[in-house]
N, C-alpha and C positions, 0 to 999 in steps of 0.2 A: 504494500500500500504506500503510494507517495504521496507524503505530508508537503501541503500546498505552502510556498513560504510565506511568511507574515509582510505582509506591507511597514514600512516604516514609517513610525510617527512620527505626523509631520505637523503636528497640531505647536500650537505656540504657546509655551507654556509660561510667557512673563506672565504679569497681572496686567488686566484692562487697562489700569494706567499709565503701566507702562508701554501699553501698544499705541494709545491716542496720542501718549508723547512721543514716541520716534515716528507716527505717520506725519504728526504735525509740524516734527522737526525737520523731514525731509521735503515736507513743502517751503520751508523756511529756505533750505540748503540748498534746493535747487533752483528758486526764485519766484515758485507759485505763490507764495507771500512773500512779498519784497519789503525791503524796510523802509516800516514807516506803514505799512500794511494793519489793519486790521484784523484778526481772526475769527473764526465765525464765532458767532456768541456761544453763551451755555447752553440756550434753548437747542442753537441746531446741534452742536457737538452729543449732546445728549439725545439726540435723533437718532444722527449720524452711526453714532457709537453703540445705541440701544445700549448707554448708561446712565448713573444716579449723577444727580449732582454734583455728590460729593467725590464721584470717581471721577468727572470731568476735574474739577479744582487741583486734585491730587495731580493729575499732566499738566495742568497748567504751570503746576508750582515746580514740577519737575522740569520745566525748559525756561521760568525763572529764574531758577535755583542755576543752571547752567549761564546764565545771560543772556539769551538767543532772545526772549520778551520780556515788555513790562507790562504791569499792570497795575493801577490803582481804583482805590475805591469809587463807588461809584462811574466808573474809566471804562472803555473798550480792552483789551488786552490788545497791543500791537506789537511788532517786530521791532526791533532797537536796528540801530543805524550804525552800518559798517562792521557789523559781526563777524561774519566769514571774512578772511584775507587771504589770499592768495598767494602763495609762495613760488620765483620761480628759481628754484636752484641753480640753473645756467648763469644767473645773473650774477651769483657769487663766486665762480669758480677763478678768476682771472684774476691776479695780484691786483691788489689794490696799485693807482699812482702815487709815487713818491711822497711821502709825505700826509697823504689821505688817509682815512680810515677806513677800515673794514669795510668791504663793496655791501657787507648786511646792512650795515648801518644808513649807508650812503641810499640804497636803495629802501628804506623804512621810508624815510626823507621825502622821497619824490611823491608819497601816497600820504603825504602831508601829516606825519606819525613824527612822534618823540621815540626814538630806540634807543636803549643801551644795554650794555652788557658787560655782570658782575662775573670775577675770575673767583671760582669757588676754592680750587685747590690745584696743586702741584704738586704729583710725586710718581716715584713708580711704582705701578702696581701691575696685578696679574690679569689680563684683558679678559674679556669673553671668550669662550672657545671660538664662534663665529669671527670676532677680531683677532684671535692669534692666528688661525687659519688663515685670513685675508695677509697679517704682518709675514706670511710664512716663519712664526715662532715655533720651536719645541714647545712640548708640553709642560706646563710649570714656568712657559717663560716672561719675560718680565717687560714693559714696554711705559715711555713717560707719559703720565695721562693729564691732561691739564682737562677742569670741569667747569664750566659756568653756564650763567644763567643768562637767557634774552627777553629780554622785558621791550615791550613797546603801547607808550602811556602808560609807562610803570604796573602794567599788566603782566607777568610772567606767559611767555609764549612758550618755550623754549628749551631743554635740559640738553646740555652736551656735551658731551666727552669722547675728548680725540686722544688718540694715542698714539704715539710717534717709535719709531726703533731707538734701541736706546744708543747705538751706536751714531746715531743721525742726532739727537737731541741732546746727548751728553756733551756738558760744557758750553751750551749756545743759549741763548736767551728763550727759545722753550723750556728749559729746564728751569727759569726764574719763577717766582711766585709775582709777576707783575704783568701787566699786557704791553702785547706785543704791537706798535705800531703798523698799522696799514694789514694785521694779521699774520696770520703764519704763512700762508701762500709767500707773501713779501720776502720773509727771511730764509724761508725752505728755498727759495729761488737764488736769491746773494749766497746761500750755502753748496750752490752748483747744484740744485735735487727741482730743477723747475718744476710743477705740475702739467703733465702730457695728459691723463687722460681720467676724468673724474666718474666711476660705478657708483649706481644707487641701487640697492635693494629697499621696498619697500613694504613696509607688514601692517596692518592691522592688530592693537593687542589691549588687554585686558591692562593699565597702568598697575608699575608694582608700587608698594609702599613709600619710595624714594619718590618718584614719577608724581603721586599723587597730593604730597606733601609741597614739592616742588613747585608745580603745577597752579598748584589750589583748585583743585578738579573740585567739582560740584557733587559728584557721584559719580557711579563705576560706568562714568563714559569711556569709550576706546585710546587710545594715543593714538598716532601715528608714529611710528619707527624705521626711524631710516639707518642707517647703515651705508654709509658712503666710504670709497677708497680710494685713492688717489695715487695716482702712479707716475713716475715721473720718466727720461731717457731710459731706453733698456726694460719698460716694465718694470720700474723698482718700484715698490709697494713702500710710501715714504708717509702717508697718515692714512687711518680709520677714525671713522667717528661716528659714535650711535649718536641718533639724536630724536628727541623724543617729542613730540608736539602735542594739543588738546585736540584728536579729533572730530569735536565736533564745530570748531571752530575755525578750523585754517583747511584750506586743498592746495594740493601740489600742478604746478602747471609746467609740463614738459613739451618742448617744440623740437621735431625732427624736420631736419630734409631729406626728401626722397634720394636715394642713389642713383 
């Protein structure tokens, strides 16, 4: 006799308030509520959703609790302005000019934002297995990690930590506990290690403890995790850097040309 196989369950097993806030958030994210929008009231959400009340108010508070809307008494509930930003990585890859700052910084700038960014720590440590695998380290080996944080309008965007060989960073102003003019592109360049060709892997992930602290996440929204590596003459693998963003707040924007 053969036993028919089970269908897999596909049912969604958050809480209703939870589902009304990510359909509501993705209308947000994708621009069917643009900011400055209004949302539909409680009457239709409560149609819509075939919920109580009090289960509509719970998503609403769960996508003010994140930022994406405001809401006041007696108020419409609307979309807050300038939420999502856009990142485009290309934009940073290139040493900064002489003298300039960090191409992050400089392009915050042009989208009419306040950026900075605070140097958390300096030292070596033992990478992720994904990052020692990228440095082509042994196992157990040891690489210089410098960590900070990017803040724009003193909002924490940001968490990042790049890790350098230590053969490459030993004795050079990476190694300092101070920032680096114009960035490490700048001095990795003056040290004869130009950057030739900049890999992103990118994931989707549950924020750890560190991440969420960091962060100042709202709730167990996703990150973004990037994983960038940089390579320089010869394919030398001369930085990694995980770098961790608020997924429900920023997208990445990559531009190819055809071959």
């Amino acid at each position: 006799m053969t036993v028919p196989k089970a269908e897999p369950d596909s049912a969604d097993r958050r809480s209703l308030h939870e589902r009304i806030a990510a359909d509501l958030r993705d209308d947000i994210m994708n621009g069917n509520l643009a900011p400055g929008a209004k949302l539909p009231s409680t009457v239709e959400l409560k149609e819509r959703f075939d919920a109580s009340n009090a289960t509509v108010q719970r998503a609403l508070q769960l996508l003010k609790d994140e930022g994406l809307v405001i809401g006041r008494a007696g108020a419409a509930v609307t979309v807050r302005e300038h939420r999502q930003r856009t990142m485009r990585p290309a934009s940073y890859m290139a040493p900064a000019p002489a003298g300039a700052p960090h191409r992050w910084l400089t392009e915050a700038v042009k989208f009419g934002t306040h950026a900075r960014s605070e140097l958390l720590d300096v030292a070596q440590a033992h990478p992720p297995a994904d990052v020692r695998k990228a440095l082509g380290l042994p196992d157990g080996g040891m690489a210089l990690l410098r960590r900070q944080i990017l803040t724009i309008d003193e909002e924490p965007v940001e968490l990042v930590e790049s890790y350098y060989p230590l053969e490459i960073a030993r004795g050079t102003a990476i190694s300092h506990r101070r920032k680096i003019k114009g960035g490490t592109p700048v001095l990795l360049a003056d040290l004869g290690h130009p950057p030739r060709l900049s890999v992103d892997r990118v994931s989707a992930r549950i924020p750890t403890q560190e991440q969420y602290r960091a962060l100042r996440l709202p709730g167990n929204v996703p990150v973004l995790r990037t994983l960038r590596v940089v390579y320089s003459t010869d394919d030398r693998p001369i930085e990694a850097t995980v770098m961790a963003k608020a997924g429900h707040l920023y997208e990445l924007q990559y531009e190819f040309t055809p071959e």
